[in-house]
C-alpha positions in Angstrom: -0.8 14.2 9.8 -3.3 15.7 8.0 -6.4 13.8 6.2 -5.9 13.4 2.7 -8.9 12.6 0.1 -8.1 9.2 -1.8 -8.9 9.4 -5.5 -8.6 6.0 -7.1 -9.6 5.8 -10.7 -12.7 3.1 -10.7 -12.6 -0.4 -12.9 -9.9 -2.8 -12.9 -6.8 -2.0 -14.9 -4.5 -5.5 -16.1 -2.7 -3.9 -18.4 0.1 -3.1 -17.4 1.6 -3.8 -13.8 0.4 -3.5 -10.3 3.2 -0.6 -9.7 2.6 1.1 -13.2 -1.1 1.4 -12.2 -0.8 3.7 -9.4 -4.2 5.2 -8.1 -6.2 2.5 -9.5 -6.6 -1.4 -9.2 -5.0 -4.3 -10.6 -6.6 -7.0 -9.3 -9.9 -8.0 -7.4 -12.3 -10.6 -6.6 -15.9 -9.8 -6.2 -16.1 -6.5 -6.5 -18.3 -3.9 -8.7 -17.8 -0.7 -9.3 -20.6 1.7 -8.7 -20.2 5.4 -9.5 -16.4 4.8 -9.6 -16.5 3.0 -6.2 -15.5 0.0 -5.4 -18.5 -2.0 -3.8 -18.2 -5.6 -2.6 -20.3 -8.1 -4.5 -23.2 -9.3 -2.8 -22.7 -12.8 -3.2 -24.7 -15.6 -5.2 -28.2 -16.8 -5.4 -29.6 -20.4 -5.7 -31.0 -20.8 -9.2 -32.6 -23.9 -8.3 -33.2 -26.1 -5.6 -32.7 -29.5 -7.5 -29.8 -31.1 -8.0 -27.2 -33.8 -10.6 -24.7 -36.3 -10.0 -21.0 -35.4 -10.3 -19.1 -32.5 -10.4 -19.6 -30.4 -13.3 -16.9 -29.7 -16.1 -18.5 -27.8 -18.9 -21.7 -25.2 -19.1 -23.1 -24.9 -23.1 -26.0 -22.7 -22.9 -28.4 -21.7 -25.7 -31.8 -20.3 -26.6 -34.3 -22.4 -29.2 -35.9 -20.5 -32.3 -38.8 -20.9 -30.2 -37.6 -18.8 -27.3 -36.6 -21.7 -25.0 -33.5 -21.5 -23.0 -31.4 -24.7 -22.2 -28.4 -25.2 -20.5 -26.3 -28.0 -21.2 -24.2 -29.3 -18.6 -21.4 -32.1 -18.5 -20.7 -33.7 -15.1 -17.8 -36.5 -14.4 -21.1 -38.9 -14.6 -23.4 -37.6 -16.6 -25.2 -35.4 -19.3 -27.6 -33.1 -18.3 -30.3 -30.6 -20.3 -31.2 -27.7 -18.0 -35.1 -26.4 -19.0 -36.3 -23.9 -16.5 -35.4 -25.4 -13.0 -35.1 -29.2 -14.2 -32.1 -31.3 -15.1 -32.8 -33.6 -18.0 -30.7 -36.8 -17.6 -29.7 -37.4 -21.5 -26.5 -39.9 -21.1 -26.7 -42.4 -23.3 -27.6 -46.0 -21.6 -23.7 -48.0 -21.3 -24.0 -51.7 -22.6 -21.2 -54.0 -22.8 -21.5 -56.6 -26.2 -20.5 -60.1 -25.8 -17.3 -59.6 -26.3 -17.1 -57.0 -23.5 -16.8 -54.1 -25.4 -18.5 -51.3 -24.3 -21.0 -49.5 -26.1 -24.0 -46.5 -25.5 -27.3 -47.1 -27.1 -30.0 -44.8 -26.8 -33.7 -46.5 -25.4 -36.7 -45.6 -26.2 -38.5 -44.2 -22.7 -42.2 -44.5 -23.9 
């Protein structure tokens, strides 16, 4: 048998099937392509070295007029405010009221 040269067209084609898509790819995981080859990801980097309570649920990032980026982040515990490498704890304080009843009230940290 004879070698053959393998042309596969580059990027990652969903829209139809993985048998209608013959000579490219369907599906992948960490993968790039670089100069229509497929090249495996390198992987992830810490961002930062701190860290929050809970598992988190929900990313809401944004930039201030100012230039600032935040990061919001909901946890099953808590509410956090990512500035730079920090993680601003901004759950409200939990209360109960007399009659048990429970309520969040925000406290003045000054």
């Amino acid at each position: 048998m004879t070698l053959q040269k393998a042309i596969f067209k580059p990027g990652i084609n969903r829209e139809g099937t993985d048998y209608d898509n013959e000579g490219g790819w369907f599906d992948c995981n960490l993968v790039r392509f670089r100069k229509g080859r497929p090249e495996k990801f390198g992987g992830w980097a810490k961002d930062s070295n701190n860290t929050f309570l809970g598992t988190c649920r929900a990313l809401h990032p944004w930039i201030a007029l100012s230039g600032t980026k935040y990061l919001g982040l909901g946890t099953t515990w808590k509410y956090y405010i990512e500035e730079g490498t920090s993680f601003n704890d901004i759950t409200p304080i939990r209360s109960t009221t007399a009659a048990g009843d429970v309520t969040f009230a925000a406290v003045d940290g000054d």
